[in-house]
Phi, psi and omega in degrees: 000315197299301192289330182261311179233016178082355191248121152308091185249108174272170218306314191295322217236056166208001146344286205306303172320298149005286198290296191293291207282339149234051164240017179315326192284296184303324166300341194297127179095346159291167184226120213230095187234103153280161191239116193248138196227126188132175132174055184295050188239128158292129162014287185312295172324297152332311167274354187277313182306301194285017195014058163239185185217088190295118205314328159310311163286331164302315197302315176302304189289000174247005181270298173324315186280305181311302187296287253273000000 
């Protein structure tokens, strides 16, 4: 979603979409409007989702594995 349209939805408030793709068949030919919500992700989620990694978070987690 992030990628197509620029809008931040975390996972709860992407239910509706959710719903319309597997009722896709009965909606088909409907004029069909969700209401998608939310965007309650920390950085790390984000980047996580987004299969990246932010040179910080790495850094703290490999200073955290070294102190151990």
């Amino acid at each position: 979603m992030i990628e197509a349209t620029r809008n931040l939805v975390e996972a709860a408030g992407a239910a509706p979409l959710a719903a319309a793709l597997r009722l896709h068949e009965q909606l088909s030919g409907k004029r069909v409007a969700l209401i998608l919500s939310g965007g309650n992700a920390s950085r790390e989620q984000l980047l996580a989702v987004l299969g990246r990694e932010h040179p910080m978070t790495t850094r703290a987690r490999h200073e955290t594995l070294s102190a151990s």
